[in-house]
Rosetta silent file (secondary structure, phi, psi, omega in degrees, C-alpha in Angstrom):
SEQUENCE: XXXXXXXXXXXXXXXXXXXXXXXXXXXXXXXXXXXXXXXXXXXXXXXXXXXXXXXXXXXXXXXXXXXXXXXXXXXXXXXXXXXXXXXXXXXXXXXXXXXXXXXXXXXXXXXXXXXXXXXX
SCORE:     score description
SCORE:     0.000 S_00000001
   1 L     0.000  130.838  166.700  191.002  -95.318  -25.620 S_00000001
   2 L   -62.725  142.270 -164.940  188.315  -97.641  -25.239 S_00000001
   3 L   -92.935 -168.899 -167.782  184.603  -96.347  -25.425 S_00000001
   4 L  -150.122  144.449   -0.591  181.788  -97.387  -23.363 S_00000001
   5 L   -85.110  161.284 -143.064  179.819  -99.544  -22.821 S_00000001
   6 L  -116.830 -175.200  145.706  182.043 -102.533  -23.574 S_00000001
   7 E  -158.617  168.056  158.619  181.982 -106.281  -23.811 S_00000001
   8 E  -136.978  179.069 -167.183  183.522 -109.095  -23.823 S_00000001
   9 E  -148.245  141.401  173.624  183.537 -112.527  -25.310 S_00000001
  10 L  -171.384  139.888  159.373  186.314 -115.139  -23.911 S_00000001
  11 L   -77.418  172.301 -164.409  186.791 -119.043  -24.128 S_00000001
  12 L  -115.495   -3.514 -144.173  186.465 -120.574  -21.505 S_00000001
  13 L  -118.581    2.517 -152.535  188.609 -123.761  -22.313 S_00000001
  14 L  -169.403  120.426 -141.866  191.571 -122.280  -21.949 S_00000001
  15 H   -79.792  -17.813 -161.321  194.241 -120.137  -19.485 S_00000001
  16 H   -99.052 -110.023 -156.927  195.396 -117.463  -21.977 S_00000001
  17 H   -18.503  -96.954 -154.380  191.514 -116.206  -22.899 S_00000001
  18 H   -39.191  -42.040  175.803  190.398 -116.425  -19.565 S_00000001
  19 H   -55.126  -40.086 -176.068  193.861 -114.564  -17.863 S_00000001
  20 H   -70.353  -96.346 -152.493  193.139 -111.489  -20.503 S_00000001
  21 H   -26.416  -29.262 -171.491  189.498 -111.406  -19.419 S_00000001
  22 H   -71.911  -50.806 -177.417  190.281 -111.249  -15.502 S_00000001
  23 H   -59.287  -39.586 -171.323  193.346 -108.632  -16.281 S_00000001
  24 H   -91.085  -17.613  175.122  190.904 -106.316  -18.611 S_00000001
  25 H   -77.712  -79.366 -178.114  188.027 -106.582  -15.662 S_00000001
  26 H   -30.663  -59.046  151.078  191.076 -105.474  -13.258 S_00000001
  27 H   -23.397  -58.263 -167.496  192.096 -102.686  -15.706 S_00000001
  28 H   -89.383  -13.585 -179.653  189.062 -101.183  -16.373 S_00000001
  29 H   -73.977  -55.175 -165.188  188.092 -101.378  -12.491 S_00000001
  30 H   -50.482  -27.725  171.174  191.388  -99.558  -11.393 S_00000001
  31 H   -77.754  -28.294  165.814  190.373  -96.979  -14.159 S_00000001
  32 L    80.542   48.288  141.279  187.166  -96.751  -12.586 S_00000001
  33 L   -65.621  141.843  174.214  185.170  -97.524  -15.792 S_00000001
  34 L   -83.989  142.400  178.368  182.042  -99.140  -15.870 S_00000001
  35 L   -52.033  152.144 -173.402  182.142 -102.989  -15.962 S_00000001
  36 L  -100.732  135.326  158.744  181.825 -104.484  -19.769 S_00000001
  37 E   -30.067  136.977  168.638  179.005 -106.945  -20.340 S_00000001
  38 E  -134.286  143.927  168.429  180.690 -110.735  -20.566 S_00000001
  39 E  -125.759  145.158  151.758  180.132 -113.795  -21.855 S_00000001
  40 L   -77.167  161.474  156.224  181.920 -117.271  -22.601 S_00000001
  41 L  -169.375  164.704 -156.450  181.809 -119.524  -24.889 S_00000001
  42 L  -137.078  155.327  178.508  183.562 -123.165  -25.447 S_00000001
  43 L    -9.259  -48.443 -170.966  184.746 -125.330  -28.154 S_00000001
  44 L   -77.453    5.854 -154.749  181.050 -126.337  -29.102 S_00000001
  45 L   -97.802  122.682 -166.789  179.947 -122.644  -29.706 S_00000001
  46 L  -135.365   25.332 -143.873  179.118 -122.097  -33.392 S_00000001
  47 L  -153.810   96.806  159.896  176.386 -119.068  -32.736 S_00000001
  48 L  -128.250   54.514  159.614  176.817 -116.153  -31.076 S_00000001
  49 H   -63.328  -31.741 -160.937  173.921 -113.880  -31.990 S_00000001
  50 H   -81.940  -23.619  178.969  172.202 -114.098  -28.559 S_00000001
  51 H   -92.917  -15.953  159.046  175.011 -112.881  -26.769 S_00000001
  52 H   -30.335  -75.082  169.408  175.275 -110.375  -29.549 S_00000001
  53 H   -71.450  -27.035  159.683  171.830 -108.895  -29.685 S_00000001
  54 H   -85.419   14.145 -166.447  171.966 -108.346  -25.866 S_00000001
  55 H  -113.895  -11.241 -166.514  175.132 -106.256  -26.262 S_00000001
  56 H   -85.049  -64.784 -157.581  173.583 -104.964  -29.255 S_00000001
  57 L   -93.415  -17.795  145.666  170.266 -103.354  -27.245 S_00000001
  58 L   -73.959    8.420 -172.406  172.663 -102.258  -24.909 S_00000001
  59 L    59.436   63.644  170.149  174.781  -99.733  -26.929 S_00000001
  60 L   -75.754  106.437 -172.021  177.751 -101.375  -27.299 S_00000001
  61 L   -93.372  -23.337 -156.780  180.878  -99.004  -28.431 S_00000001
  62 E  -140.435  169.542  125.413  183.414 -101.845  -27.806 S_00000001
  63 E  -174.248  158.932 -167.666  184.235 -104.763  -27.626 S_00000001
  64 E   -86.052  137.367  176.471  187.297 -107.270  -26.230 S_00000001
  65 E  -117.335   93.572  179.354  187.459 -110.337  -28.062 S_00000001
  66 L  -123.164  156.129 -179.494  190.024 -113.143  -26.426 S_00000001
  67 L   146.729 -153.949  158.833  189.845 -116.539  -27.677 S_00000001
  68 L  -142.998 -120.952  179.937  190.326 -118.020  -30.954 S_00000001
  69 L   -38.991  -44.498  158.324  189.068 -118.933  -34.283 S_00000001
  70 L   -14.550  -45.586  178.119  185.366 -118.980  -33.361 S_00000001
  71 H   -68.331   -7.691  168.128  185.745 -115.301  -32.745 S_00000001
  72 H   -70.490  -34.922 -172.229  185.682 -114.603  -36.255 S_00000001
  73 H   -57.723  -38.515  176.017  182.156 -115.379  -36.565 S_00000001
  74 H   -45.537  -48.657  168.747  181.678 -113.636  -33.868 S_00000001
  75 H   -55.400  -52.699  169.596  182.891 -110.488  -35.766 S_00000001
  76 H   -28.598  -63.191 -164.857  180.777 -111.663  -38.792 S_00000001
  77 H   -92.983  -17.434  169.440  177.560 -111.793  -37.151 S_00000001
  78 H   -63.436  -50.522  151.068  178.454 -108.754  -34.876 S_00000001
  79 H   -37.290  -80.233 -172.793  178.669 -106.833  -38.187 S_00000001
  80 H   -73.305    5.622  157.472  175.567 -108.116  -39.702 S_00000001
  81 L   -69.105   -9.363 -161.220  173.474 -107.338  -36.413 S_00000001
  82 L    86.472    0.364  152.714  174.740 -103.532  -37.191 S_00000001
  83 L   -55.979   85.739  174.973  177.133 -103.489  -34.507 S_00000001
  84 L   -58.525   12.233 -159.480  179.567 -100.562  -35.305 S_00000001
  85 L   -90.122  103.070  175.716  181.737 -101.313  -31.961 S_00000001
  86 E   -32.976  130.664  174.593  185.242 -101.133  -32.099 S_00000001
  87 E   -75.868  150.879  134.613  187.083 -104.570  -31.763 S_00000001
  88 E  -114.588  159.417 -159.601  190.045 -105.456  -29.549 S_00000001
  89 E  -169.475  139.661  171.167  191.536 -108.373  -30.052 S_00000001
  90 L   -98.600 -167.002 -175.640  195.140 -109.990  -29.119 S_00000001
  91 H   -53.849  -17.320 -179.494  197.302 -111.880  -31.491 S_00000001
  92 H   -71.048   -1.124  179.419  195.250 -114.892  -32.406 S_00000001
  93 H   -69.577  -19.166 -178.019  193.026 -112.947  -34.731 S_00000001
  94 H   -96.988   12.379  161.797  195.884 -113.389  -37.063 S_00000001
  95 L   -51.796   86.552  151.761  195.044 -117.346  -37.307 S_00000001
  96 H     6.416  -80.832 -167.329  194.073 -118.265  -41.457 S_00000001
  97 H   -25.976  -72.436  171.948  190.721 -119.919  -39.074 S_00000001
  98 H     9.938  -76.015 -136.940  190.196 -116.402  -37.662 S_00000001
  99 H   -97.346  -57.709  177.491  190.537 -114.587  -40.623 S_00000001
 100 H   -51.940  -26.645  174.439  187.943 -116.823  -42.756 S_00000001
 101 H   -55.009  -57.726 -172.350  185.354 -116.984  -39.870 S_00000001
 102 H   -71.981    3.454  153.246  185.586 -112.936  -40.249 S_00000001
 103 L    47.393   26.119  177.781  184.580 -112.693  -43.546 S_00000001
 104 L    91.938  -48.979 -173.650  186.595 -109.259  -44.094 S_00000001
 105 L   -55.660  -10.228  171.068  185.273 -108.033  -40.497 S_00000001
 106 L   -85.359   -1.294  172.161  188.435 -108.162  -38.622 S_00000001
 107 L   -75.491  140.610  179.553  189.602 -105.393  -40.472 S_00000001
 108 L    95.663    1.084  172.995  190.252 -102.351  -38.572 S_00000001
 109 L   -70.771  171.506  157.560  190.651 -103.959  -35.066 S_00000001
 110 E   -70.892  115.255 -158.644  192.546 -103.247  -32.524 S_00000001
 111 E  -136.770  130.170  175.701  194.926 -105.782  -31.891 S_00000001
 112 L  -121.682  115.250  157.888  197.424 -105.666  -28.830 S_00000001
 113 L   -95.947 -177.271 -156.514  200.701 -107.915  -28.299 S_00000001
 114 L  -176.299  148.706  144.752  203.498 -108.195  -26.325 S_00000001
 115 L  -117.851  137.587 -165.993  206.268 -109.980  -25.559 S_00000001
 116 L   -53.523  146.893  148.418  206.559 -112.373  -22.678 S_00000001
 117 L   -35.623  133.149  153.598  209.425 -112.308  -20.167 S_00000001
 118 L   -69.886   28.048 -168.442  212.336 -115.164  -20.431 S_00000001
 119 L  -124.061 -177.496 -172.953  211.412 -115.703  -16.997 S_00000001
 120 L   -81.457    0.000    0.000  208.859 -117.963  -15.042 S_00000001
């Protein structure tokens, strides 16, 4: 089970990031959980210490990661701030891009998939 307090990081470019992010805000409200800190970030994003360090000073146990390659870095620099917070993550974490952004740091995530319906 996820611990608390959370975050998340989702692109913003895109229908699949953003659909996880609404659906894990819906989840965790229906659970009655406190909302997880959030941020975006887009194509151009090559940095994410800032959104880091405030989830960092908040005592961050978690955090959701949807998006894609970019988010390794994310993991990268979330590690060398000292952020011990369990990842989640869906399948694109297994993306070659990913996995080099993460430097070794996606190990140990959480990773959840599924398969879609053959329907609309």
């Amino acid at each position: 089970m996820r611990e608390q307090p959370c975050g998340i990081i989702y692109f913003e470019g895109d229908a699949f990031p953003l659909t996880l992010f609404r659906e894990t805000q819906k989840a965790l409200k229906s659970m009655s959980a406190q909302e997880c800190q959030t941020a975006s970030y887009d194509s151009n994003t090559n940095d994410f210490k800032s959104i880091l360090t405030k989830y960092k000073s908040q005592g961050l146990k978690s955090l959701f990661l949807y998006g894609y390659d970019h988010l390794g870095l994310a993991m990268y620099q979330a590690r060398n701030l000292g952020i011990q917070a369990q990842f989640y993550a869906v399948g694109t974490i297994t993306s070659p891009g990913f996995q080099a952004a993460a430097k070794g740091t996606a190990e140990g995530t959480i990773v959840s998939i599924w398969t879609a319906p053959r329907t609309e």
